[in-house]
N, CA, C and O of each residue as an XYZ file, in Angstrom:
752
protein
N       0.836     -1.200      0.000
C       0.000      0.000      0.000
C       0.878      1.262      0.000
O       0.832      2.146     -0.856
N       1.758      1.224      1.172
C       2.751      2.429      0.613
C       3.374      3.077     -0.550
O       3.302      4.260     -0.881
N       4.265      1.691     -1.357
C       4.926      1.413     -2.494
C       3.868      1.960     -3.255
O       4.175      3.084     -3.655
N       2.957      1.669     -3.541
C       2.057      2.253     -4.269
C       1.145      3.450     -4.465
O       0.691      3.828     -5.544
N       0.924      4.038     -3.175
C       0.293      5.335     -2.963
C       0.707      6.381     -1.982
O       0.994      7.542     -2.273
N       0.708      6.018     -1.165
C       1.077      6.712      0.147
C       2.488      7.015      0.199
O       2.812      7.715      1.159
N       3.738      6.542     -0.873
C       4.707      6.629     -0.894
C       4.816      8.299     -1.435
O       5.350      9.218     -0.814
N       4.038      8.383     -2.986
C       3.764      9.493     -3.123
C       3.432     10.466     -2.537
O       4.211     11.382     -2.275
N       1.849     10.442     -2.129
C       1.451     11.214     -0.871
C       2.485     11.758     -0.137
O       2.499     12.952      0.162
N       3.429     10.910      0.206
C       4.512     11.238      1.556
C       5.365     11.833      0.657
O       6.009     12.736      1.190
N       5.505     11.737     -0.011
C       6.859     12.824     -1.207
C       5.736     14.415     -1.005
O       6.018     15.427     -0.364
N       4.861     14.217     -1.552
C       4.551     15.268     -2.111
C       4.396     16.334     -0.636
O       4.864     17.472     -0.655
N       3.720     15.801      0.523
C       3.673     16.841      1.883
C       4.642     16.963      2.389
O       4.565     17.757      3.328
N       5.755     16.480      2.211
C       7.240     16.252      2.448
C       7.901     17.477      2.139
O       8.834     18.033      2.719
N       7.345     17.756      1.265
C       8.586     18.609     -0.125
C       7.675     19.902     -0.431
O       8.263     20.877     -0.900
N       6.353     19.986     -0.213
C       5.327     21.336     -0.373
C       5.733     21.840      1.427
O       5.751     23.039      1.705
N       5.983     20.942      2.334
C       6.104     21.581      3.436
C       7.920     21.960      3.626
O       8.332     22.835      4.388
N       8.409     21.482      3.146
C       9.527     21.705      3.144
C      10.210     22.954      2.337
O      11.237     23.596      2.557
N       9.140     23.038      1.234
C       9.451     24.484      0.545
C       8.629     25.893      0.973
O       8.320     26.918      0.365
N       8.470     25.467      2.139
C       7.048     26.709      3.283
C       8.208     26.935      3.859
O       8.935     27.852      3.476
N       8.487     26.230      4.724
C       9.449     26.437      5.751
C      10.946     26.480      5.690
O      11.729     26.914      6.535
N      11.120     26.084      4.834
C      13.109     26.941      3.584
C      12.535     27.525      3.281
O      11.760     26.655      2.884
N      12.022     28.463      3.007
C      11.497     29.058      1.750
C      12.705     31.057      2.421
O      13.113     32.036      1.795
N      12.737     30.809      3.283
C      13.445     32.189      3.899
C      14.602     32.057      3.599
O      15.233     32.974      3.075
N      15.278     30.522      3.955
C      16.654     30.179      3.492
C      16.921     30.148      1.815
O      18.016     30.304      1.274
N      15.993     29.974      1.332
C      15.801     29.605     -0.034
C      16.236     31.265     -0.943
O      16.994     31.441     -1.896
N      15.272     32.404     -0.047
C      15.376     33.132     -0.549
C      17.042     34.208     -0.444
O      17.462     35.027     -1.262
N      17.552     33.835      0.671
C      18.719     34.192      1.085
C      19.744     33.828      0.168
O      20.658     34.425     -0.399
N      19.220     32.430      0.205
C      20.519     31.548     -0.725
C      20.627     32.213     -2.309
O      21.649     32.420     -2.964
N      19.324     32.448     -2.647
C      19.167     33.242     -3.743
C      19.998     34.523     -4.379
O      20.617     34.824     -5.400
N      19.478     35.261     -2.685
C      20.690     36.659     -3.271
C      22.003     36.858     -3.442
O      22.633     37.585     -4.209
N      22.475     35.718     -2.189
C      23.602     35.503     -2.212
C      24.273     34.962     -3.720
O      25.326     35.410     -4.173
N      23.566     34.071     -4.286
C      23.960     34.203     -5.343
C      24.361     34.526     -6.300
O      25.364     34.207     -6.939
N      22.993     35.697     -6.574
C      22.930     36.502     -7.898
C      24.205     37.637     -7.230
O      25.024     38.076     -8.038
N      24.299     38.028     -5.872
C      25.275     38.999     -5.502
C      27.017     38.549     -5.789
O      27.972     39.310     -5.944
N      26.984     36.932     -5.787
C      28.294     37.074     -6.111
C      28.487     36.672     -7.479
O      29.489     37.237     -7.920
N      27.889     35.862     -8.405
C      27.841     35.950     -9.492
C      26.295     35.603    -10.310
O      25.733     34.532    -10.538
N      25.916     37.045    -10.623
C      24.882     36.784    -11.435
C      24.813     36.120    -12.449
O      25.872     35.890    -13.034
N      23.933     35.749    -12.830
C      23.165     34.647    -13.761
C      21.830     33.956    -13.369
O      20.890     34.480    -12.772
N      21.898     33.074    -13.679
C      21.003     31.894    -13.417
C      20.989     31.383    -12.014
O      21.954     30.709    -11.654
N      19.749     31.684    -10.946
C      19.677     30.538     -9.701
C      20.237     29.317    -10.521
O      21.413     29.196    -10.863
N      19.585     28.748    -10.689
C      19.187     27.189    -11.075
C      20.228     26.445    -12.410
O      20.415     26.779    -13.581
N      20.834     25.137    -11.438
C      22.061     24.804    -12.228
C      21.433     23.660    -12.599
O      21.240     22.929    -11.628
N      20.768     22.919    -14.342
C      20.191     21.556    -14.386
C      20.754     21.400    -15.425
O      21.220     22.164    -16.272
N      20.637     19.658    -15.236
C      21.349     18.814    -16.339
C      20.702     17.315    -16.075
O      20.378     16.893    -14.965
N      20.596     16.684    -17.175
C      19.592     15.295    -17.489
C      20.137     14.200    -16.250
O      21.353     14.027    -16.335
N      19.811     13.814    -15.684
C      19.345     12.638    -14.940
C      18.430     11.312    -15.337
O      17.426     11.267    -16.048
N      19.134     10.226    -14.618
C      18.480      9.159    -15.258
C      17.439      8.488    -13.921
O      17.759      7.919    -12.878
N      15.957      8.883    -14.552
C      15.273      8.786    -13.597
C      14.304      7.142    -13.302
O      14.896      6.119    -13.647
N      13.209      7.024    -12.828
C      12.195      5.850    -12.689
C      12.148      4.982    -13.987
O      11.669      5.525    -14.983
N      12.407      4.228    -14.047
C      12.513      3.182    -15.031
C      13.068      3.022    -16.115
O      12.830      2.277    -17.066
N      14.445      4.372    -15.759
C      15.465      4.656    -16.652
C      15.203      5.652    -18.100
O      15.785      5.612    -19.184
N      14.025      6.585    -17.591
C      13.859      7.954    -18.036
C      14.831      8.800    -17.543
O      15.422      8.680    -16.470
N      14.974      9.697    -18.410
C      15.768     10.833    -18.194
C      14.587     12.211    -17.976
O      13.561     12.467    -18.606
N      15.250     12.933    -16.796
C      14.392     13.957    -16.730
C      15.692     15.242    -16.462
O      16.895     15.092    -16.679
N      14.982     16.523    -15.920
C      16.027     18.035    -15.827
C      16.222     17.435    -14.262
O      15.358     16.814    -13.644
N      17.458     17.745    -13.818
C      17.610     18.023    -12.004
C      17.682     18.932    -11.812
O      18.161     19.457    -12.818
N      17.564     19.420    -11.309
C      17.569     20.867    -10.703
C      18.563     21.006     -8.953
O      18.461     20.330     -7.929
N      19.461     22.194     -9.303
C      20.425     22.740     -8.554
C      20.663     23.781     -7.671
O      20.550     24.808     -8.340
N      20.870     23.999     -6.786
C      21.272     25.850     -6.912
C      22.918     25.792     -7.900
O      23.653     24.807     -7.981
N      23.131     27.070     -8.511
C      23.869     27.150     -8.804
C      25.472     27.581     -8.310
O      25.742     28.675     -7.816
N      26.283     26.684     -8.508
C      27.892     26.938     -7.257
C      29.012     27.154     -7.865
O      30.133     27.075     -7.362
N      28.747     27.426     -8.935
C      29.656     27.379    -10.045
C      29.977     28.601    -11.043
O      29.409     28.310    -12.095
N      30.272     29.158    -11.108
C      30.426     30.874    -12.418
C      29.837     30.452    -13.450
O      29.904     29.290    -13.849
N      29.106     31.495    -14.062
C      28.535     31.296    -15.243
C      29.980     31.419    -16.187
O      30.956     32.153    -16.034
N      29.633     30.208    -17.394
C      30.020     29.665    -18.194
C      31.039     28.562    -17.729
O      31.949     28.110    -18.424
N      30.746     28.218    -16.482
C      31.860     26.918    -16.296
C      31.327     25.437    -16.844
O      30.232     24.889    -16.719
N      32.679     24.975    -17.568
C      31.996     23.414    -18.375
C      31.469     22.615    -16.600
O      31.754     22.736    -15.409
N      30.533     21.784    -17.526
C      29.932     20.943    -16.764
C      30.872     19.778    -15.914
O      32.019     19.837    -16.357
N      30.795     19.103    -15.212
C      32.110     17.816    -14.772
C      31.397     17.453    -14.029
O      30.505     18.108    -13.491
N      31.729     16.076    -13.832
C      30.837     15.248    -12.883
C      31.715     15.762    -11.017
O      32.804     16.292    -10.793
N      30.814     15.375    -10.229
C      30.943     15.663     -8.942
C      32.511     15.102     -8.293
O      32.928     15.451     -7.188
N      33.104     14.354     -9.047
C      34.172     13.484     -8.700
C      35.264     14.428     -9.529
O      36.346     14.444     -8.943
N      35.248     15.045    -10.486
C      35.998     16.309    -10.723
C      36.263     17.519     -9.772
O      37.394     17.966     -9.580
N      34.901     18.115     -9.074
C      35.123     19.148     -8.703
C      36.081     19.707     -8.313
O      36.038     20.931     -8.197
N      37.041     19.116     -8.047
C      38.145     19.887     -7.734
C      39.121     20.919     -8.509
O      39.762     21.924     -8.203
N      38.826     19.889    -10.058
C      39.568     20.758    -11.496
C      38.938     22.111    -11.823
O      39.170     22.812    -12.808
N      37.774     22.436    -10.423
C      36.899     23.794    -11.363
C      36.775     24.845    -10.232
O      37.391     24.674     -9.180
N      36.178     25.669    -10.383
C      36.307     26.855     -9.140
C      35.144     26.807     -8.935
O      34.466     26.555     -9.931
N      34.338     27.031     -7.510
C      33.384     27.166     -7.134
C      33.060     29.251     -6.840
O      33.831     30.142     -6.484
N      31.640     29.256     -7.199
C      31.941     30.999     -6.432
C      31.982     30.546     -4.683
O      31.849     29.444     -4.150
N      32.235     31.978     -4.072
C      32.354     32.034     -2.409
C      31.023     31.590     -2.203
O      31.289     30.547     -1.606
N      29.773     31.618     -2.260
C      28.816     30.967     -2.104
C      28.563     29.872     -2.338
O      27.749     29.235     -1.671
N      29.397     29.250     -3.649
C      29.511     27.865     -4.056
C      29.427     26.622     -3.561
O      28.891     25.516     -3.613
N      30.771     27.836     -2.700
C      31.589     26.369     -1.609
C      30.428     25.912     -0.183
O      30.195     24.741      0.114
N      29.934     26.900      0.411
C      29.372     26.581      1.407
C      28.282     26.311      1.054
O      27.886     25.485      1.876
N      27.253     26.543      0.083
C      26.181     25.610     -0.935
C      26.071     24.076     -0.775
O      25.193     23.304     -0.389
N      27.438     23.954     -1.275
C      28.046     22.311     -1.400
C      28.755     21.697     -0.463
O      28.985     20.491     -0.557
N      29.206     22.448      0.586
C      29.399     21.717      1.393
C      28.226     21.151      2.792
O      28.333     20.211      3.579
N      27.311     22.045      2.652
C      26.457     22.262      3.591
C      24.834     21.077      2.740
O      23.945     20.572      3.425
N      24.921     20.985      1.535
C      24.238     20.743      0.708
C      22.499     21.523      0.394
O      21.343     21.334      0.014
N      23.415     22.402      0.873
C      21.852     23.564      0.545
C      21.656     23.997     -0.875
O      20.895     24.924     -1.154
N      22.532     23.141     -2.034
C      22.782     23.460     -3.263
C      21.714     22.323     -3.691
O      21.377     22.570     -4.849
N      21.077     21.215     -3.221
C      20.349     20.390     -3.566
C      18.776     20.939     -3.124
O      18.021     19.970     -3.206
N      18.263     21.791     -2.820
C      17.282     22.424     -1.910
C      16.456     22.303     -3.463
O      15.458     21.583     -3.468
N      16.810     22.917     -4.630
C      15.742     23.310     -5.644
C      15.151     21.674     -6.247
O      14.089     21.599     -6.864
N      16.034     20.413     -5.950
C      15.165     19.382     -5.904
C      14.094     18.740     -5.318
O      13.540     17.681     -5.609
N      13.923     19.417     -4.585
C      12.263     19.384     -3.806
C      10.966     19.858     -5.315
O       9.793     19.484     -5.308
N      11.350     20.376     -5.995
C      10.803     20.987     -7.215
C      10.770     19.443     -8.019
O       9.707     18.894     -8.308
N      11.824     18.985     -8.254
C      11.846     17.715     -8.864
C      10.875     16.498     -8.512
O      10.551     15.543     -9.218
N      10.422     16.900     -6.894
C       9.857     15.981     -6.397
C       8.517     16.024     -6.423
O       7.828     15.013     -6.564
N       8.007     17.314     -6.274
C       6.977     18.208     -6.331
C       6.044     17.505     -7.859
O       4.886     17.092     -7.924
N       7.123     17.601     -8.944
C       6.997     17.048    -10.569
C       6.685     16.039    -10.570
O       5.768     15.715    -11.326
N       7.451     14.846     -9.522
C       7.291     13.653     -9.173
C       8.312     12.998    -10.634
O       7.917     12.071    -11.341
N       9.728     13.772    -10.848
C      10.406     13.067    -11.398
C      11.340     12.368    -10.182
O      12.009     11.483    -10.715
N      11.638     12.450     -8.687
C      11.798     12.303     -7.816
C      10.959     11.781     -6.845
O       9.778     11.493     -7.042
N      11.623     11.640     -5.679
C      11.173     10.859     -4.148
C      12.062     11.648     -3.081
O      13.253     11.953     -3.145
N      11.213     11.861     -2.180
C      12.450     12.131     -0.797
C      13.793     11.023     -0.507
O      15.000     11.130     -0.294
N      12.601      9.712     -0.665
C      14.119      8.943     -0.393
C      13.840      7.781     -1.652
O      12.773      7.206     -1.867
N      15.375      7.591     -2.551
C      15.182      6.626     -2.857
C      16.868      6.602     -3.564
O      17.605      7.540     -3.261
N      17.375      5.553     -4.450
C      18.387      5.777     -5.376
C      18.282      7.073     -5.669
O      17.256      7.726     -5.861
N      19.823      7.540     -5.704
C      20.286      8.696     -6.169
C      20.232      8.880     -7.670
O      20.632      7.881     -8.269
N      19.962      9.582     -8.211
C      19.688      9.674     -9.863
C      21.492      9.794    -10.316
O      22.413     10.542     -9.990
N      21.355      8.756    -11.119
C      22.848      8.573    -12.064
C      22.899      9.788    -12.943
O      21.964     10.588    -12.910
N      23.855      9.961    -13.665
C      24.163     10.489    -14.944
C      23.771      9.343    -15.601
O      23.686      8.205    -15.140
N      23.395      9.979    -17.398
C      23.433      8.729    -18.213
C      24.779      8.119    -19.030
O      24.797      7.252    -19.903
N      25.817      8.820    -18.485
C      27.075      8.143    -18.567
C      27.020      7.194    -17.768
O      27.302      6.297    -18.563
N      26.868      6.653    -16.754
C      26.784      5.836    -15.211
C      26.061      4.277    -15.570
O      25.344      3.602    -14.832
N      26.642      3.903    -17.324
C      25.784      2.971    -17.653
C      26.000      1.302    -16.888
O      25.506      0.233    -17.248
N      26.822      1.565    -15.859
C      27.231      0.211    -15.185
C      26.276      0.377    -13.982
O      25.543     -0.508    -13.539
N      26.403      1.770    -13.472
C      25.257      1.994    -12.318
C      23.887      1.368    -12.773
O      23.230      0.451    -12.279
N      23.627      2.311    -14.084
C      22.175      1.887    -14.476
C      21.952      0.596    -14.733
O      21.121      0.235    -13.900
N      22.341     -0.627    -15.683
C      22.587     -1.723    -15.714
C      22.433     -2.429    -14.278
O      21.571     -3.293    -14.115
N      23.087     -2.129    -13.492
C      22.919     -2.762    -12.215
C      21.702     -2.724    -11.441
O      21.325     -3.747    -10.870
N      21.098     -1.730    -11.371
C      19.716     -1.215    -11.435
C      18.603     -1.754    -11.484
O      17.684     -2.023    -10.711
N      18.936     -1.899    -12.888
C      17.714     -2.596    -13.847
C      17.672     -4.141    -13.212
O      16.679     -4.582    -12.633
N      19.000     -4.946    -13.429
C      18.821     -6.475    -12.981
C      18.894     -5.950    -11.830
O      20.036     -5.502    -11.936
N      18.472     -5.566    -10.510
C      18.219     -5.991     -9.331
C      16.579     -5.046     -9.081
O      15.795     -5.061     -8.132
N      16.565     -4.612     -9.839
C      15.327     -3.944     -9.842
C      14.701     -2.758     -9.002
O      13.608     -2.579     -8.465
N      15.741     -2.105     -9.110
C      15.490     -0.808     -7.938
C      15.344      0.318     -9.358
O      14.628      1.310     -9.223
N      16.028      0.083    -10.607
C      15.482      1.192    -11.682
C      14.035      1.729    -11.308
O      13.832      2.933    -11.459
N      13.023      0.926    -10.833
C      11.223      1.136    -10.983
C      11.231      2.025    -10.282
O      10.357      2.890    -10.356
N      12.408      2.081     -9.230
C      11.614      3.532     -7.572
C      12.048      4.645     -8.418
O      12.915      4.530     -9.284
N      11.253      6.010     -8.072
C      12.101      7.169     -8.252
C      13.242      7.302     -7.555
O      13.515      6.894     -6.426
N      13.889      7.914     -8.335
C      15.367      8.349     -7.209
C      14.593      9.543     -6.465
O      13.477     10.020     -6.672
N      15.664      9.877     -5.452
C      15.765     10.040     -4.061
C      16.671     11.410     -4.182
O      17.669     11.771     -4.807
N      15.723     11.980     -3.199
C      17.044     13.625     -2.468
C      18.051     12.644     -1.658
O      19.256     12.894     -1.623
N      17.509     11.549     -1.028
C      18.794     11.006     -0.040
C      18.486      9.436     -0.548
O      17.935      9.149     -1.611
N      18.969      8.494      0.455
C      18.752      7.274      0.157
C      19.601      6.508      1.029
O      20.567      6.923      1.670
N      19.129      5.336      0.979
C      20.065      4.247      2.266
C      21.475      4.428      1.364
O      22.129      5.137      2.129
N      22.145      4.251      0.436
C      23.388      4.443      0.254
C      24.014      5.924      0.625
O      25.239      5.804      0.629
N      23.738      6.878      0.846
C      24.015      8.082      1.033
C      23.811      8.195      2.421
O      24.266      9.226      2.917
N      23.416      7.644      2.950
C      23.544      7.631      5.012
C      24.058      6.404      5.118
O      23.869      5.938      6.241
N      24.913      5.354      4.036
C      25.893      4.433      4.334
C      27.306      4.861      3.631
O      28.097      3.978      3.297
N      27.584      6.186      3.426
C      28.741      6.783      2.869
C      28.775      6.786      1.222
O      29.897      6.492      0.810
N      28.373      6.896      0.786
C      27.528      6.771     -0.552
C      28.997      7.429     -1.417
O      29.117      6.925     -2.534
N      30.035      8.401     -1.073
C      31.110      8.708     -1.974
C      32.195      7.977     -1.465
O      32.518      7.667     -0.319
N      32.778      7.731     -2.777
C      33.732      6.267     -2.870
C      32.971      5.286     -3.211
O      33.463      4.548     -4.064
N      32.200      5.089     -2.934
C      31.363      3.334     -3.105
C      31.262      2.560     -4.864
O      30.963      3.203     -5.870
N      31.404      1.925     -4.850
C      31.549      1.058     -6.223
C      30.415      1.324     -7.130
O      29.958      2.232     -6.435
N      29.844      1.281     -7.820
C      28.806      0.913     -8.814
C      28.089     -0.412     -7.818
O      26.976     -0.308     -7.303
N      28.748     -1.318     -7.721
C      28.156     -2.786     -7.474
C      27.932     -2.191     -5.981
O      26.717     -1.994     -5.998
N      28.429     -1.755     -4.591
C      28.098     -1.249     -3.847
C      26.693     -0.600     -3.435
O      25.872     -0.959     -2.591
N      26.704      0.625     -4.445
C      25.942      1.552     -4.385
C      24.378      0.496     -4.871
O      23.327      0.610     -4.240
N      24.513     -0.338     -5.906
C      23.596     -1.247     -6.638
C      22.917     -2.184     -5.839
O      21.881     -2.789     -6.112
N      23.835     -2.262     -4.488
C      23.768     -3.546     -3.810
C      22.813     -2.543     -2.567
O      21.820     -3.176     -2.208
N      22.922     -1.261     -1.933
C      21.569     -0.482     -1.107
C      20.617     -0.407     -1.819
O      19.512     -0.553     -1.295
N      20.701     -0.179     -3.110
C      19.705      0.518     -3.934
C      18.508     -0.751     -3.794
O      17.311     -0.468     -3.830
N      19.099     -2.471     -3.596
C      18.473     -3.656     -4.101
C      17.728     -3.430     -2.634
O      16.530     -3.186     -2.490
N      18.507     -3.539     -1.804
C      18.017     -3.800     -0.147
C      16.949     -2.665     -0.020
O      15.938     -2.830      0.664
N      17.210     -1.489     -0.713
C      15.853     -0.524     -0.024
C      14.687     -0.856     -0.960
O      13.567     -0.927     -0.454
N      14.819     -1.041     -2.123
C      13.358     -1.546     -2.974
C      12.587     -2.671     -2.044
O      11.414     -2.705     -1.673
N      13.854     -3.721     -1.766
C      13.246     -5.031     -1.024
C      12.249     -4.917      0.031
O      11.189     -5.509      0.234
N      13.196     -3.524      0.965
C      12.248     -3.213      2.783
C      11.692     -1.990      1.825
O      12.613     -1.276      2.221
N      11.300     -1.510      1.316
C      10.350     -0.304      1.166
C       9.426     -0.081      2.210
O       8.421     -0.771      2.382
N       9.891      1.248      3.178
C       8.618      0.802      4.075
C       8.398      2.229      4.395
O       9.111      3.037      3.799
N       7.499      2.680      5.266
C       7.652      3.926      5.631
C       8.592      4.616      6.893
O       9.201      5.677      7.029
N       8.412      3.684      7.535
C       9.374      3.323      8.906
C      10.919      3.640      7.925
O      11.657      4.585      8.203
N      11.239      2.544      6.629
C      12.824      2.872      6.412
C      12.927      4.384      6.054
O      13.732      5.213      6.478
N      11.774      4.553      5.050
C      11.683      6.225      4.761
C      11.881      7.273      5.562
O      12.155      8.322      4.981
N      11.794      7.310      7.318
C      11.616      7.586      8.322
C      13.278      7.964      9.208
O      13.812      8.941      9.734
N      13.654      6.270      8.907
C      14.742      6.356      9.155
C      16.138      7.438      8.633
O      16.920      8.307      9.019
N      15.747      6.658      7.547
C      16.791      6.887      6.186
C      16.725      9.029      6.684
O      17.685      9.763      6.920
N      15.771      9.252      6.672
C      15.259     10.528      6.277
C      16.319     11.163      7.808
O      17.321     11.876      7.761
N      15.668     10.616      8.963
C      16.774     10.750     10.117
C      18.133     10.678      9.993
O      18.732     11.549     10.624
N      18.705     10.021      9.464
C      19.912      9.398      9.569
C      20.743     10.659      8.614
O      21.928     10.963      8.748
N      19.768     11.269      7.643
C      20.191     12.114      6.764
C      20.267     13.337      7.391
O      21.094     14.154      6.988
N      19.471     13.617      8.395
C      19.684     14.832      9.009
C      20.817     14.997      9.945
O      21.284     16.112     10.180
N      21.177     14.139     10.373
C      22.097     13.720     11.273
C      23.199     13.700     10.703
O      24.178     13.821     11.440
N      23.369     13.586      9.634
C      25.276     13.439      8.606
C      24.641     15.343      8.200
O      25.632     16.072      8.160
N      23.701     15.909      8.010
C      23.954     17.133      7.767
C      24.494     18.056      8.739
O      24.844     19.210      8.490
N      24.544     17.454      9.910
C      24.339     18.258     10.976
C      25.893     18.078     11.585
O      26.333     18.948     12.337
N      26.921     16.599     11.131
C      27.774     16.997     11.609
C      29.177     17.778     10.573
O      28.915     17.823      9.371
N      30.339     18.259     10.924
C      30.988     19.312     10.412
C      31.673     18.703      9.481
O      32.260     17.660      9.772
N      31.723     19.119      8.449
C      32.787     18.444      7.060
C      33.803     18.065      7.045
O      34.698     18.830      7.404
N      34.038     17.086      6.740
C      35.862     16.413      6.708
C      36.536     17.180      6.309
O      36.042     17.661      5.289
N      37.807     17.762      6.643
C      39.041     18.282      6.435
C      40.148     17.759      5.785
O      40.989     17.060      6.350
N      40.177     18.076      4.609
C      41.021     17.391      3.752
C      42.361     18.375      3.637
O      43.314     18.040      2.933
């Protein structure tokens, strides 16, 4: 019954209440933006979504206008603006995906949406059968350290949370996520 209805339901009051109550931070994050480099809020690029559709993600933007695109495992080769950095480290740069969820190309919690380069991720997916959920703002691999993790890793939470789908894990997962936001960033 969840999996099927109420899963939604719970995305959608999730993410309409969640954009009431950011909505002050939201707007802050905003100016800060356009004040240090104007352009565009909103940084999107294709994602591979529910049953291996591609849809827009949506970003704040952390990056100078006209910087090439690079996957997250680059960032280092590129400059972030001064707002950038604490965007992304804080992950208040993922806030405009509540919009995604809102669309219902998303879920609060589920697999993280690949690139469609990520064709070993996706593949893996598909045969264990977690492609069907929407991806996720968070997800059991991402409150089990989700950077570094293998393809087959990441493939191997993605299988276990389709399996327990529950609201209780949704619950959890959702806790567990607030809790890695809350403590202070590794020092590299």
């Amino acid at each position: 019954m969840y999996q099927s209805f109420g899963k939604r339901l719970f995305d959608i009051l999730w993410a309409a209440c969640s954009l009431v109550l950011l909505s002050p931070l939201i707007l802050v994050v905003s100016l800060a933006i356009l004040l240090f480099d104007p352009g565009p809020l909103l940084f999107s690029h294709e994602r591979i979504g529910r049953n291996g559709v591609p849809f827009r993600f949506y970003k704040f933007r952390s990056m100078p206008v006209g910087t090439p695109k690079v996957p997250s495992h680059r960032l280092g080769e590129i400059c972030l603006t001064p707002i950038g950095s604490f965007i992304r480290r804080t992950n208040i740069d993922e806030l405009p995906q509540l919009i995604n969820i809102l669309k219902g190309d998303m879920s609060v919690v589920g697999p993280r949406p690949s690139l469609p380069d990520q064709l070993g991720l996706i593949n893996l997916r598909h045969q264990n059968g977690s492609l069907v959920l929407r991806p996720g703002l968070t997800g059991l691999a991402q409150v089990r350290s989700f950077n570094g993790m293998s393809y087959e890793q990441k493939a191997a939470y993605d299988a276990a949370y389709a399996t327990s789908l529950s609201i209780f894990l949704d619950l959890g997962i959702i806790f567990k996520t607030f809790s890695y936001l809350f403590r202070p960033p590794p020092i590299y």
